[in-house]
C-alpha positions in Angstrom: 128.0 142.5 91.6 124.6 141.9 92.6 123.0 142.3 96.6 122.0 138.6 97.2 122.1 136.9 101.2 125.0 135.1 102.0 124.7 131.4 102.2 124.3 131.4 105.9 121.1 133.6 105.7 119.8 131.7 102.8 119.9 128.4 104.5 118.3 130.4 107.9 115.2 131.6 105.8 114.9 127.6 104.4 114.7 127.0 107.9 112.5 129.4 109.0 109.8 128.5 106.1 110.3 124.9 106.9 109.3 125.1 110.6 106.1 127.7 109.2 104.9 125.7 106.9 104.8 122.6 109.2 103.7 124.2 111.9 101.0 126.6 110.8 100.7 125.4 106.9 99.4 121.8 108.0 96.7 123.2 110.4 95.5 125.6 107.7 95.5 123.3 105.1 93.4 121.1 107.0 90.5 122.8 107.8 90.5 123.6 103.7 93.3 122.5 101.4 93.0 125.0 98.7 92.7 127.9 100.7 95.5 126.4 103.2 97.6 125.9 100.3 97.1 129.6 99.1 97.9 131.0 102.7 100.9 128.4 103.2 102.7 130.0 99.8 101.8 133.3 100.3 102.2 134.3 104.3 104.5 130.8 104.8 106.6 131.1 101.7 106.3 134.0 100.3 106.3 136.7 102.8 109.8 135.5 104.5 111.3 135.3 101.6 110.2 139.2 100.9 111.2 140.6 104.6 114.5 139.1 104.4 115.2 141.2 101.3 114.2 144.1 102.9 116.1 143.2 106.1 119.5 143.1 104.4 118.6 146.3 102.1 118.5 144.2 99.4 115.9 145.6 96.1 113.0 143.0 95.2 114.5 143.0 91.5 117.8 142.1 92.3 117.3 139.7 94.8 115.1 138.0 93.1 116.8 137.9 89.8 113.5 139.4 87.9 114.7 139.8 84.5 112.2 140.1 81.2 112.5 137.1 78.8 111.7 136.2 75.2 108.3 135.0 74.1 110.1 132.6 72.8 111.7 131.4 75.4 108.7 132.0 77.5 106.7 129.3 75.6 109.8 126.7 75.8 109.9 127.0 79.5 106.0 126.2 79.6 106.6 123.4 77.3 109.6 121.7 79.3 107.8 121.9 82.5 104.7 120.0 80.9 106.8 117.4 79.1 109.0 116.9 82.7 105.5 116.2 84.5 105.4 113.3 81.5 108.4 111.8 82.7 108.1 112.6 86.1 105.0 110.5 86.5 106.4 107.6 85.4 108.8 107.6 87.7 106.2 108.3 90.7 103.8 105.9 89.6 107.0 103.1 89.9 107.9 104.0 93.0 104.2 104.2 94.1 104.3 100.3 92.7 107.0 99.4 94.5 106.4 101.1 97.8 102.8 100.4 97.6 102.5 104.0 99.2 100.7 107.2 97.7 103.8 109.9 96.6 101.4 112.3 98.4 98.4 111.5 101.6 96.1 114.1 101.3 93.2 114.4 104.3 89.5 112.8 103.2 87.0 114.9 101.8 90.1 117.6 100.8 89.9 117.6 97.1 87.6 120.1 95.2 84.0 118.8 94.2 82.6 121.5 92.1 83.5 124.0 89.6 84.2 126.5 92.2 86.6 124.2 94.1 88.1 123.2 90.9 89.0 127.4 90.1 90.4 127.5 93.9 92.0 124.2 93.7 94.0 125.5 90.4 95.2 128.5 91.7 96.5 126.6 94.7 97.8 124.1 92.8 99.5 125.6 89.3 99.2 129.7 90.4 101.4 130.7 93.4 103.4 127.3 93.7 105.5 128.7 90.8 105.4 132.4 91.9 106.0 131.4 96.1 108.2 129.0 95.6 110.0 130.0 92.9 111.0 133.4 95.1 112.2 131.3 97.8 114.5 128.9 95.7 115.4 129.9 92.2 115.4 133.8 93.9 116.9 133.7 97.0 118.8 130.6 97.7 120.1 130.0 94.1 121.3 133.9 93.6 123.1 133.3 97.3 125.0 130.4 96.6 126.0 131.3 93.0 127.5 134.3 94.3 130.2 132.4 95.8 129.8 128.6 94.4 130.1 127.2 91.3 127.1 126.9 89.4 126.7 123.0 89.4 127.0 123.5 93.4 124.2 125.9 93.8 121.9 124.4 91.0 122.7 120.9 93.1 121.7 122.2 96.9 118.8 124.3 95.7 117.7 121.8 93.8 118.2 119.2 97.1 116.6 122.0 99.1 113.4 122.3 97.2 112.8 118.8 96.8 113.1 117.6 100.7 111.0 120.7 101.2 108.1 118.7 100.0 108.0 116.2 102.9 107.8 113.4 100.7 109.2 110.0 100.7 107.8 107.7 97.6 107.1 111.4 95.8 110.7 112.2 96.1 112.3 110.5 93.2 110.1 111.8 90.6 110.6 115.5 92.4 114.2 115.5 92.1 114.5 115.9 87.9 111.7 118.9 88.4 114.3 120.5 91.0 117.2 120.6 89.0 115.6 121.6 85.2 114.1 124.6 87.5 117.4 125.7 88.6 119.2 124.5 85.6 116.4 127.4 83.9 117.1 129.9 86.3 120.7 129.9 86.3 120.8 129.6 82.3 119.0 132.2 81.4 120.0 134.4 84.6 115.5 134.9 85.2 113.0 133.9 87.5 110.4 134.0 85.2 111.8 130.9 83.4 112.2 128.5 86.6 108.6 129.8 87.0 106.9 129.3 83.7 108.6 125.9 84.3 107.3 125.6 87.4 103.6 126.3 86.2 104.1 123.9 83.1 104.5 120.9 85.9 102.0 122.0 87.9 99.2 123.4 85.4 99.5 120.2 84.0 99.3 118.0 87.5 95.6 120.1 89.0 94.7 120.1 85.0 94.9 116.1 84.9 93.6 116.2 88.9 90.4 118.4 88.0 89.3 116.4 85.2 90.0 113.0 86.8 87.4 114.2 89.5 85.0 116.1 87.2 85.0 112.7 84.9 85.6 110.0 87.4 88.6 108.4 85.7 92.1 108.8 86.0 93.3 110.9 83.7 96.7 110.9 82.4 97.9 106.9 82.9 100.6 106.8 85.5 103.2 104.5 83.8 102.6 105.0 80.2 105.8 104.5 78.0 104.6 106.3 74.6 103.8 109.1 77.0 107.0 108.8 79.0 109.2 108.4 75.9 107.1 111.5 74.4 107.9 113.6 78.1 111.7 112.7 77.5 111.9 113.9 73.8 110.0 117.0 74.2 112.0 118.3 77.2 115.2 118.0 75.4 114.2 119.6 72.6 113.3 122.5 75.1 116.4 122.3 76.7 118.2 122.2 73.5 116.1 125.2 72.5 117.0 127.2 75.7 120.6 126.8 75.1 120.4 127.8 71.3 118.3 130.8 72.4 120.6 131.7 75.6 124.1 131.1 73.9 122.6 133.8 71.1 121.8 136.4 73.4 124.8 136.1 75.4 127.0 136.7 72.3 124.4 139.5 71.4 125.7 141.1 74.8 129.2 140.3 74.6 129.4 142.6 71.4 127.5 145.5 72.4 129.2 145.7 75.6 132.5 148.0 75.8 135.5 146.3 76.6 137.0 147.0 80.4 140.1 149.3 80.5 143.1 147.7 83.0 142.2 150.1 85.6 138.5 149.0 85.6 139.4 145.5 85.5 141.4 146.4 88.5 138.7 148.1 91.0 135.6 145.9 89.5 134.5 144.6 92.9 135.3 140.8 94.0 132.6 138.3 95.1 132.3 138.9 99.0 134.1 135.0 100.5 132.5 133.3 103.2 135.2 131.4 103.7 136.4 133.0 106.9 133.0 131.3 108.4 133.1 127.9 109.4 131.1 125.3 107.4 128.9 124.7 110.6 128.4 128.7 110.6 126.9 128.4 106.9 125.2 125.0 107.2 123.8 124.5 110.4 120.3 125.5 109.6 120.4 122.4 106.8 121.4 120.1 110.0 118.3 121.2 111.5 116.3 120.8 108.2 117.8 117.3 107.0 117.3 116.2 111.0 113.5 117.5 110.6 112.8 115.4 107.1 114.3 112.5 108.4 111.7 112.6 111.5 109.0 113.2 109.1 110.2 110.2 106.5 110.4 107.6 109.4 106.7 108.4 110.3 105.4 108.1 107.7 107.4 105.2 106.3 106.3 103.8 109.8 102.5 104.6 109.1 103.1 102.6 106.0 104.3 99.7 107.8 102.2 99.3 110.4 98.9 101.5 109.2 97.2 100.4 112.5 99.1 103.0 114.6 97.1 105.6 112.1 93.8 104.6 111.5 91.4 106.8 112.7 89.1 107.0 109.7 85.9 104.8 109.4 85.1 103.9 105.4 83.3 106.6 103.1 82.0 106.1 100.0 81.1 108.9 96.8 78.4 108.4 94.9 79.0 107.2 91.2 78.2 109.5 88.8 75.0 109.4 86.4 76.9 108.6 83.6 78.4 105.3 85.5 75.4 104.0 85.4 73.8 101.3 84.4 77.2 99.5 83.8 77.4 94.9 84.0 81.0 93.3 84.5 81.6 89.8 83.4 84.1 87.1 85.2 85.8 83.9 84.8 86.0 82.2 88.3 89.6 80.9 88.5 90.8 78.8 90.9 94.5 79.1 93.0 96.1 76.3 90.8 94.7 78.8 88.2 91.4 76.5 86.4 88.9 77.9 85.1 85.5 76.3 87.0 82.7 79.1 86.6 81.7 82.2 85.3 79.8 85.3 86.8 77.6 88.7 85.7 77.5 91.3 87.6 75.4 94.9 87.0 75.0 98.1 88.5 71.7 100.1 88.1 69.9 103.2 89.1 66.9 102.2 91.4 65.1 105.4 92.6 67.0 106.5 94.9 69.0 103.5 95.5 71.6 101.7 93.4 70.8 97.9 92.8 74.2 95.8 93.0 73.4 91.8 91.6 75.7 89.3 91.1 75.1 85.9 89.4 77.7 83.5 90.1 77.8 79.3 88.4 80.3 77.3 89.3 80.4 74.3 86.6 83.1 72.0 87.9 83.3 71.5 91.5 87.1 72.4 93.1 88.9 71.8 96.5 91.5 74.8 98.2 93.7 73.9 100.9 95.3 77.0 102.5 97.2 76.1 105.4 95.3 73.6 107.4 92.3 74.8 105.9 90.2 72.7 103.6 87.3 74.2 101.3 85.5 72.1 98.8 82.8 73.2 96.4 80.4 71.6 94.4 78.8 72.6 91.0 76.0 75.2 92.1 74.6 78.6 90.8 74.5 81.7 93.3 72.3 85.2 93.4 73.4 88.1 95.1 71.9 91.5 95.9 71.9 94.8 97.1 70.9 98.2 97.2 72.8 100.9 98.3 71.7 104.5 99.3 72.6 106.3 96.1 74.1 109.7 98.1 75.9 107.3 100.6 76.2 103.8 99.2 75.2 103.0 102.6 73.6 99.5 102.7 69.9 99.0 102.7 69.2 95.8 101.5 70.9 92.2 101.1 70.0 88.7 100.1 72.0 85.7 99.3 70.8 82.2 97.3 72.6 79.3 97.0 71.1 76.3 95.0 73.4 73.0 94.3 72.3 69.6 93.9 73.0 68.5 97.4 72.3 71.8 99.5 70.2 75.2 99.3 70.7 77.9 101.4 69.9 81.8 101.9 70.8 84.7 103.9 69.1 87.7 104.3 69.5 91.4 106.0 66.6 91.9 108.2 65.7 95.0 110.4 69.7 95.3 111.3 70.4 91.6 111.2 72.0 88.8 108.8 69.8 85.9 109.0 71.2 82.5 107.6 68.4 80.0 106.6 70.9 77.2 106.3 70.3 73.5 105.1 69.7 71.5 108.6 66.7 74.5 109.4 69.0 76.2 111.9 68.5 80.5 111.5 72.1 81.8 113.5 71.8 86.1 112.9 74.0 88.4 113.6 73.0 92.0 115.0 75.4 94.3 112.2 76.0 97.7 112.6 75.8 100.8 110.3 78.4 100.7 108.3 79.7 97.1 107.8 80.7 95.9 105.0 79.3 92.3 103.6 81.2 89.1 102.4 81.4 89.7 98.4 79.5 93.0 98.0 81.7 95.3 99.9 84.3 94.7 96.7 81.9 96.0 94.2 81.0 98.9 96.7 84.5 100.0 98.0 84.9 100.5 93.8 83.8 104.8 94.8 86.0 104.7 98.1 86.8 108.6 99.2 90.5 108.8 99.7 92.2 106.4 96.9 95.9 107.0 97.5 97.0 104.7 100.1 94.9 105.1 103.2 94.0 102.9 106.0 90.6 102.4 107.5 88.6 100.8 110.6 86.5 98.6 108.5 83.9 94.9 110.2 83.6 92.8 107.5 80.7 90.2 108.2 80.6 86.6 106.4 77.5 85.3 105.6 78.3 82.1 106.9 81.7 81.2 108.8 82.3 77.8 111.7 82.3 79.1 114.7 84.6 76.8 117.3 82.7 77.5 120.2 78.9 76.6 118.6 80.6 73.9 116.6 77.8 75.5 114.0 78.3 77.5 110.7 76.9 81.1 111.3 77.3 84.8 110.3 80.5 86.0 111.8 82.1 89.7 112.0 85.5 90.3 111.9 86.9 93.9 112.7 90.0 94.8 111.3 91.8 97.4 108.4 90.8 98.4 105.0 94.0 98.9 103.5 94.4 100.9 100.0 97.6 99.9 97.7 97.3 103.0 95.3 99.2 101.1 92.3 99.8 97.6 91.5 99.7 95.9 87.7 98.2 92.8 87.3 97.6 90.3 83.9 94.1 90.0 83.0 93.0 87.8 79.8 92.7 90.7 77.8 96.0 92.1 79.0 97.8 94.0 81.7 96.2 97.0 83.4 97.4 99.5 86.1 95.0 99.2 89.1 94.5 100.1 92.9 94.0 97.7 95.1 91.7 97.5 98.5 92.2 94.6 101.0 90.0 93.5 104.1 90.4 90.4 105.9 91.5 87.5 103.8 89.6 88.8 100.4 91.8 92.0 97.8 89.6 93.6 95.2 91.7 95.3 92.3 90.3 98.5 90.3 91.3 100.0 86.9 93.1 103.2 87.7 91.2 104.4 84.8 87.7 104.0 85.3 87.3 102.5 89.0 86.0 99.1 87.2 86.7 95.7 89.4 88.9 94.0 87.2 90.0 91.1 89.5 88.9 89.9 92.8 90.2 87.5 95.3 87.4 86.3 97.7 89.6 84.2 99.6 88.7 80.5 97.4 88.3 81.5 94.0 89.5 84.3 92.1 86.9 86.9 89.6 89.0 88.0 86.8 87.3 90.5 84.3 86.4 89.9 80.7 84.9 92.3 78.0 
């Protein structure tokens, strides 16, 4: 019978490497993330795993179930972990929908921006993940509770083990099929190396489909795809069905070569060591402690979620668009809430130096009313211009302007020296001193399209409106309001040329919605009318 720990020291080491990697891997991973993530599975992970090994006496090998496979089987355990991140993703990308939460927060600015990062970000990411981890759970805690459990039972708390151990809470579902195929792989074909080719099939694939998402400034591989999905499904049980095939075969090939037992060696072959003369709080405590820990961490963030106000530290950041991106021109059909058409707008994108020019021309054809509570709006026919430029490092704002021209009224507002100056119909010029960094009625929309930080963040945003009442003047004027950018990372909406998967960013009573593949506005809410995207 093979040296493993017992189930108490198992669940002890879990512990351990819980309480390190919270306490010293989330201060290392934010000063870098790939180089935290490297140190976290190595020193965090890794290394406890190792000196509890040595600590009981127990050899590397055969604690950590290192056994040489097939080639064959090799390149099936690759293959299931890439089709299982297929599958996988759908089921993240729902619950991402329906939670309207990321599956995993990751600080601004962390993710790689060069080819460099992109080398360290993959080792990080689809490297020592499979090897670290893979030591910790399929090695040590799997071998430990299948010396003296049923294999369903270990397979089931490992599996439970590894996926809490992530810390997430709208990532967990589509974690918790990954966790069992891994020990499912580890205890079938009696190897680590399976669980972790497995492991780096999932995870090659995932910083793969990151890396170029970033280098190309689209999404990559869509999140709720059903071809892809259905394709995921099929091709992992085919691997699976493989991995039996091969498995059953070699274990009849070792069933005939081996001798058979005499009576007297059946008699002294030595017995699994019981633990069941310890008490189930003995062996399970340190999962008490664990469980207790996740649940602190879930309600957190599920309360960040809620109210993202508690959070927000972060002002808004923008990344520059790429090159390629540009020059690019959007056209919309102005809808109203009772969903009639009334107008139609262009609106383009362009290289200007060292500035990117942002226009918008807006007609509204058939004049429309919106109540909305005990508001009232009412708009006329009228055509509109609308302008920026934006610093093409920062897509800070430089310049603005804004022209309306109807048949009864014509008005504009401008940014000057710092301030938005309305020139409105009765001759009156209210301004309104803006800081750097706010965000204008309209434009911010088509701006917030290269926000940093995509997947469900929060941020201290002012939104200024060119032109709002104001109950104290009793005078239209420009008029800030502070308040929260809040990022939905997946939402699908109906667009006249179909459905698309977007993300979603919402300030003040206006929501812009982006294709998760290219970062295109596709629909956008302004509070009276709605732009929906045509080609």
């Amino acid at each position: 019978m093979k040296k493993t720990l017992s189930i108490a020291q198992a669940n002890l080491l879990f512990l351990i490497s819980i309480l390190l990697v919270l306490v010293v891997g989330s201060i290392v991973q934010a000063f870098s993330l790939s180089w935290g993530l490297m140190l976290t599975e190595l020193a965090l992970i890794l290394l406890p795993a190792v000196l509890f090994l040595r600590w009981k006496k127990i050899p590397l090998r055969e604690g950590l179930r290192l056994k040489a496979i097939s080639p064959l089987l090799a390149i099936l355990a690759v293959l299931l972990g890439i089709f299982t991140y297929l599958f996988t993703l759908f089921i993240e990308g729902w619950m991402m929908r329906l939670t309207q939460a990321p599956s995993i927060s990751l600080p601004e600015g962390a993710l790689p921006k060069d080819a460099v990062g992109y080398i360290l970000y993959f080792i990080a990411i689809a490297i020592l993940p499979p090897l670290c981890e893979e030591a910790l759970f399929r090695g040590v805690a799997q071998s430990a509770y299948e010396r003296t459990r049923k294999p369903w039972f270990a397979i089931s708390m490992v599996a439970l083990m590894f996926a809490f151990y992530h810390f997430r809470v709208t990532g967990l579902p589509g974690l918790l099929p990954i966790a069992f195929l891994l020990g499912w792989a580890a205890w079938r074909t009696g190897s680590l190396v399976t669980s972790i080719l497995l492991h780096f099939g999932v995870n090659a694939l995932s910083a793969g489909n990151t890396i170029y998402a970033l280098a190309t400034g689209t999404a990559g591989i869509p999140l709720t795809s059903v071809p892809l999905t259905l394709l995921g499904v099929l091709g992992a049980a085919a691997c699976v069905t493989g991995i039996v095939l091969i498995t059953r075969a070699q274990k009849r090939r070792e069933q005939a070569a081996r001798p058979a037992l005499t009576l007297g060696q059946l008699m002294t072959e030595p017995l699994p060591a019981s633990e069941s003369s310890h008490s189930f709080l003995y062996n399970y405590w340190a999962l008490g402690v664990a469980a207790l820990i996740y649940l602190a961490v879930a309600a957190l963030t599920v309360l960040m979620t809620i109210a993202p106000e508690l959070a927000v530290t972060q002002s808004v950041q923008f990344s520059a668009p790429a090159p390629a991106a540009l020059p690019s021109q959007d056209q919309y059909q102005l809808i109203t809430k009772d969903n009639r058409l009334v107008g139609r707008a262009v609106c383009t994108l362009s290289p200007n130096g060292k500035q990117i020019l942002w226009e918008c021309a807006r007609t509204v054809q058939t004049a429309y009313q919106v109540r909305t509570g005990n508001s009232f709006f009412q708009e006329n026919a009228n055509t509109q211009t609308i302008s920026a430029t934006w610093d093409s490092t920062t897509l800070a704002l430089q310049e603005y302007a804004f022209h309306l021209r109807a048949a009864d009224t014509n008005y504009q507002v401008t940014l000057q020296g710092g301030s938005l100056i309305a020139e409105l119909p009765d001759g009156t010029r209210p301004s309104l001193q803006i800081p750097a960094g706010t965000l204008l009625q309209d434009e911010w929309a088509w701006r917030t399209r290269y926000l940093q930080g995509q997947g469900g963040s929060s941020y201290r945003a002012s939104m200024v409106y060119r032109s709002r009442w104001n109950e104290k003047t009793q005078k239209n004027a420009p008029l800030a309001i502070n308040g929260l950018l809040k990022v939905i990372p997946l939402d699908r909406i109906t667009l006249p040329d179909g459905a698309q998967d977007t993300w979603v960013a919402a300030l003040g009573d206006q929501t812009a919605w982006y294709s998760v593949q290219d970062g295109r506005l596709v629909q956008f809410d302004d509070g009276m009318l709605q732009y929906r995207w045509v080609k």
